[in-house]
N, C-alpha and C positions, 0 to 999 in steps of 0.2 A: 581764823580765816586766813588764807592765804594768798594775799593781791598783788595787783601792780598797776605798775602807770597805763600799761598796755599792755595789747594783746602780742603775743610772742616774746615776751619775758622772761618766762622760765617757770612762771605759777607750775603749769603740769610736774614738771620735773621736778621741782621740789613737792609739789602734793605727792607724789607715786612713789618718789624714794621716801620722803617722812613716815606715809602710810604702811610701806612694808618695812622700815627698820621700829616703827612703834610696834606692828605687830611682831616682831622677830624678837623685841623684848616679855613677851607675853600679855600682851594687854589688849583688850576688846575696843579697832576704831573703828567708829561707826563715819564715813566720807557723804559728803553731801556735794553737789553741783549747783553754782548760782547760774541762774537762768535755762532758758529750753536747748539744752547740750545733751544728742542723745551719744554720742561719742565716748568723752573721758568719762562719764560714769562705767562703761563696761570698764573701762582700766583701772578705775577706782576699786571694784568689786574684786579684781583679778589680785589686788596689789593686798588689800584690806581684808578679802573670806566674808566682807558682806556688803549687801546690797548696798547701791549707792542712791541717793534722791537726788529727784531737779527741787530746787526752791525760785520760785520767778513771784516776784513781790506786783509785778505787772498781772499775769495771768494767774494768778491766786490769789483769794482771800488772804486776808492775814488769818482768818479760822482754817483757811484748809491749808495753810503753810504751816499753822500750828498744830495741825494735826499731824502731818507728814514729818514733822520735826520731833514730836515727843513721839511717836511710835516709833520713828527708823533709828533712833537714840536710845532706846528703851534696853538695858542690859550694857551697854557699850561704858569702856572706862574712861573716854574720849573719843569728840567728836571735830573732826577737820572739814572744812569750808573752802571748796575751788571758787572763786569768784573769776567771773567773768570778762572781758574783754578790760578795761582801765574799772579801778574800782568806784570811782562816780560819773561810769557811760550808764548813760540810760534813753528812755524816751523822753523824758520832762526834765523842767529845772528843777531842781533838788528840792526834796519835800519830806513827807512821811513815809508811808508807805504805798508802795504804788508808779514811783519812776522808773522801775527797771533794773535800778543799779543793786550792786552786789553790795554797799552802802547801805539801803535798804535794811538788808539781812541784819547786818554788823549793828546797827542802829538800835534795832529792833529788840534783839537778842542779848546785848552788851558782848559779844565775844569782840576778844581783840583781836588787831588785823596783826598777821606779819607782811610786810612787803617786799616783794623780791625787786631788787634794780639790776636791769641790767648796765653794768660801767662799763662797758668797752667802749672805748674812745671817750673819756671822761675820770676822773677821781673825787676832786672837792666838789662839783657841783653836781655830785647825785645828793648831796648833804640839801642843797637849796631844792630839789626836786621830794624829796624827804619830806623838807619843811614844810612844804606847801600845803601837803596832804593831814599837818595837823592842826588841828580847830576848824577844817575846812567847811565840817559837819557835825552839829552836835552828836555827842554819841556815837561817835567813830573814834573809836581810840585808834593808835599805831603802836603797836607795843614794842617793835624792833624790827629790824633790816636784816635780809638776807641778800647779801652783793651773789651778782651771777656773771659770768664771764669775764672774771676777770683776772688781772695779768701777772706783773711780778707781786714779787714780797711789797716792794715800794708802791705800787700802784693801791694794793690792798691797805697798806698801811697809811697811806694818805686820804684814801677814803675814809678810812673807818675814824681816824681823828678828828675829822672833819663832820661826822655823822653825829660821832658820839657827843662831838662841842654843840651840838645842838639837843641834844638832851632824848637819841635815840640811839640805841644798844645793839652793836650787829652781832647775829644771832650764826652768821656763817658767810663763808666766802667761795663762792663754786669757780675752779676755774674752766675755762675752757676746755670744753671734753669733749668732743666731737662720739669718740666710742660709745654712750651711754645713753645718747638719745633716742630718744622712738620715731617712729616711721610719720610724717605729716599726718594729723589726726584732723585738724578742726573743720567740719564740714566737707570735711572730703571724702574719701573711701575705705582707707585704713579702719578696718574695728578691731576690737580686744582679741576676739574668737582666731581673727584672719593672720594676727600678728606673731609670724614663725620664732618659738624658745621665749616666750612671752616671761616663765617665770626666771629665764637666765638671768632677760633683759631686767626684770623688776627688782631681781639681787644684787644685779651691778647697781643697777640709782640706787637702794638702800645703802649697801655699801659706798657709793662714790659720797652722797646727802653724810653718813655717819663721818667719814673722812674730813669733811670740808666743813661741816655746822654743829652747834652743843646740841645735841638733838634732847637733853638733857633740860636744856634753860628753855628750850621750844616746848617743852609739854611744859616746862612752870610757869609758863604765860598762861596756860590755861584757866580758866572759870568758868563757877557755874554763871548758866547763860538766867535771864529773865523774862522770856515771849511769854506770854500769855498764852496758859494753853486749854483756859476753862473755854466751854461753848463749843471746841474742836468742831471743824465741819466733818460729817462724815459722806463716804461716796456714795451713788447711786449704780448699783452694778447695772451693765445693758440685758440682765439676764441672767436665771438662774444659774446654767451652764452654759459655758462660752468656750466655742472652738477657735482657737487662737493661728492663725498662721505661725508660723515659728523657725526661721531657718536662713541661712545665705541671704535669699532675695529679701525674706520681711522681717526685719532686728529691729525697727523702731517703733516701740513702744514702752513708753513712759513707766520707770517703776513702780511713780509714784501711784499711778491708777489699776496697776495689777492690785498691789498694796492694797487698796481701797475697794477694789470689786471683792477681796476675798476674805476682808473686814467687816463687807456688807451681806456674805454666807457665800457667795457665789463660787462657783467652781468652775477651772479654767482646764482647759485640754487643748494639747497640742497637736499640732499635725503641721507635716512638710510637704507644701505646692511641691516642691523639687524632686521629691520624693517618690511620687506622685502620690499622694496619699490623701484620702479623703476627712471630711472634716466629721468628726463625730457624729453619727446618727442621731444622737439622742442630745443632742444641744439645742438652746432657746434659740441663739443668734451666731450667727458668722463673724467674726474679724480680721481683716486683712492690713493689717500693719503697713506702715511705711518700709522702705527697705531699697533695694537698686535692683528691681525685677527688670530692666532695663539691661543690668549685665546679664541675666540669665532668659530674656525673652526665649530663644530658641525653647529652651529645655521645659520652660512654662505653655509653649504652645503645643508641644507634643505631650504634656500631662496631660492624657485621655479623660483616665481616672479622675483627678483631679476637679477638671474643668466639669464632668458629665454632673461630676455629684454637687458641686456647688449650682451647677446650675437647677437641677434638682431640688435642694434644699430650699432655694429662692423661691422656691413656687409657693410655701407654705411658711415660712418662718427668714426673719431677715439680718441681710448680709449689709454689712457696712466697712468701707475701701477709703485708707487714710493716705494720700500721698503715692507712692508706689502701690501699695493693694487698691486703690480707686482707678489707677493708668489699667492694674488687671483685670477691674471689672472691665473694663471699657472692652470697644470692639474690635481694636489693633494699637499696636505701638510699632514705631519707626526708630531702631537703634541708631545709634551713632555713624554706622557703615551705610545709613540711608535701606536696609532692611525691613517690610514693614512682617509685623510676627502677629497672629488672631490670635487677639484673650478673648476673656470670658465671653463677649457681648451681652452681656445684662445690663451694660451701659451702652449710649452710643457715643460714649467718649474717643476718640485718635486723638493719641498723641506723636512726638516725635523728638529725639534725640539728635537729627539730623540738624537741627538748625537749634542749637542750646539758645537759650532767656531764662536768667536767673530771674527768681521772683522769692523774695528776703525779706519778713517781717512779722511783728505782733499781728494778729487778726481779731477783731471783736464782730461774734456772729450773729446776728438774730434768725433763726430758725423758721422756713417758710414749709415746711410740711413736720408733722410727726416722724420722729426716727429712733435710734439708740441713745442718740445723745440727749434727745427730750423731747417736748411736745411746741408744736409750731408755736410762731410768737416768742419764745424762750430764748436767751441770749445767753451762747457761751464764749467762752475766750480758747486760743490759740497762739499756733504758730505755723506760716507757711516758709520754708523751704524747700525749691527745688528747680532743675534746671530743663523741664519741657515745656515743648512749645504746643500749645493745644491748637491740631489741625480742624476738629468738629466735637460740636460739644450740644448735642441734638436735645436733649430731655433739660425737664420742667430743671431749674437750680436747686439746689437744697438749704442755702442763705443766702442773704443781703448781710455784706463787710463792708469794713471799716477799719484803716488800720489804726498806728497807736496815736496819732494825730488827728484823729479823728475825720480821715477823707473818707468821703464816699469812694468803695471799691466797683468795680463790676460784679453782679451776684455771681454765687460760684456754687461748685456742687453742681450735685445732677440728684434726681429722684428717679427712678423707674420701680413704679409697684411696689414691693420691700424692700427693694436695694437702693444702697444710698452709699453716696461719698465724695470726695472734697480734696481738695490737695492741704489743707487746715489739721494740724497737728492739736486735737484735742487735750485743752488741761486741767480747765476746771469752767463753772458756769457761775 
């Protein structure tokens, strides 16, 4: 696993260059993501030649993290671990399984951590920030130090003496490189797809990662891991065949549940709103991904095609709208310029971009009508990020939330007939 004290460290950067100088040695890595990040997994995949998984110890079983984890492992000669925000942030005080933290995983698995420190403006007492992180948690090893921006020879040399008298091994020393970085990814807008000379970019971090670290002593840290993988959960696909949106506006969705619907026989087809292109005739259910149909409202409101046939489809078989695909069932959105653009209306959701509210967190659902994701009463887990402001939200809810502390939320969701959907990033139930 590859951690840190915090978020903007440098984990990406060393996850992306270690993933493509391992693969540039000829060897099968298989990358995984700690926590609900639909982002660096697409870079992960870009960097690695294979798919990457969320693992969230919150919103999964430990059987359907086991599962996700010996399938997406399965053939791979090594397996690398982005963990998330600081490596023991989570929702709860530190436990078993089930706080959130990327701790969690490490725990669980026995994989050891490496931790990137960033030392700028520091030397000896990233050695005391080091320390702290060991025995902090049973079964969290730190196997070794990867220093990230840092300065001269002396600066590096006093760090690492200092690291090492405390009985942790640095595994590389990154200096500041401004030329090598990628474009602001974390919850923003940047994805893998959109990111121009993407495999230039991914050869220089290999190369700058081989340059600056034993990339050598970093796979001998590895071991086999120990989760338990008997009892694996398996997925409930929403339906036989499932018409997937797929493109610019709608990119988030979760690997780990493609993985799982076509584990469970399902077969998935794609088609681009933007396109205008219409969704499979012959599919059980609709799915409209998360995504930024917000940047592309125009071009979404003049898909004739599009719009005619899903509405169509609704009549008889159902559609289900996660975050962005829910804003396009709805019956307008309000861009950022104060524009308002007619989707679907099979919701009577308005939204608006004019007046942003971010809204950031776990979601635990209980289900108040029958839909794809289950049968009413049924509780699934989530994640909502996003930053509209809901002008009118006319139809029946589709849950009663709660987030990871257990607040009572406003119900959320909308029901209309077969259509459903929720600004709640589906993970597992």
């Amino acid at each position: 696993m590859i951690a840190a004290p915090r978020s903007g460290a440098g984990k990406t950067t060393v996850t992306l260059g270690l993933l493509r100088a391992i693969k540039r040695r000829g060897l099968s890595v298989q990358p995984f993501k700690a926590g609900p990040d639909y982002i660096d997994p697409a870079f992960h995949r870009a960097a690695s030649g294979r798919p990457s998984f969320n693992i969230d110890s919150w919103t999964m079983s430990r059987e359907r993290a086991a599962g996700v984890l010996a399938r997406g492992s399965h053939g791979a000669d090594l397996v690398i671990v982005e963990a998330l925000m600081g490596l023991f942030d989570g929702v709860m005080s530190l436990g078993q399984w089930g706080t959130g933290t990327s701790a969690d995983l490490a725990a669980a698995t026995g994989w050891p951590v490496v931790l990137v420190l960033d030392v700028s403006g520091q030397s000896q007492t990233a050695a005391a920030t080091a320390r702290g992180f060991q025995g902090f948690r049973d079964g969290v090893e730190i196997a070794g130090v990867i220093l990230n921006r840092a300065g001269s020879e002396r600066h590096i040399r006093l760090a690492t003496a200092a690291l090492e008298a405390s009985g942790l091994p640095v595994l590389g020393a990154l200096p500041r490189n401004t030329g090598v970085v990628l474009p602001e990814r974390h919850l923003g807008l940047i994805q893998a797809e959109e990111t121009s000379g993407l495999e230039d970019r991914l050869d220089a971090l290999a190369t700058f990662v081989e340059a600056h670290a034993d990339v050598a002593a970093l796979i001998g840290k590895a071991r086999q891991g120990h989760f338990e993988t008997a009892g694996a959960a398996r997925a409930i696909a929403p339906g036989q065949r499932i018409a997937l949106a797929r493109d610019a506006a709608f990119s988030f969705v979760y690997p780990h549940l493609l993985e799982g619907w076509r584990q469970a026989g399902a077969e998935i087809v794609t088609f681009s709103p933007l396109a205008d292109e219409p969704p499979d005739q012959y599919a059980d259910c609709v799915w409209l991904p998360g995504g930024y149909p917000e940047l592309y409202a125009g071009q979404l409101a003049a898909a004739d095609t599009f719009k005619s046939a899903i509405r169509t489809f609704a009549e008889s078989r159902p559609v289900h709208g996660e975050c962005g695909g829910y804003m396009t069932l709805g019956a307008g959105l309000v861009d950022a310029e104060g524009r308002r653009h007619e989707m679907l209306g099979l919701l009577g959701l308005e939204t608006s971009f004019a007046s942003r509210k971010m809204q950031l967190g776990y979601r635990r659902a209980e289900l108040l009508a029958d839909c794809v994701l289950g049968r009413a009463g049924s509780t699934v887990r989530g994640h909502e990020f996003h930053y509209a402001t809901i002008l009118a939200s006319p139809d029946a809810a589709l849950v009663r939330m709660e987030n990871a502390d257990g607040e009572r939320l406003e119900a959320g969701g909308s029901v209309r007939g077969r259509v459903t959907g929720s600004f709640f990033h589906y993970i597992d139930s």
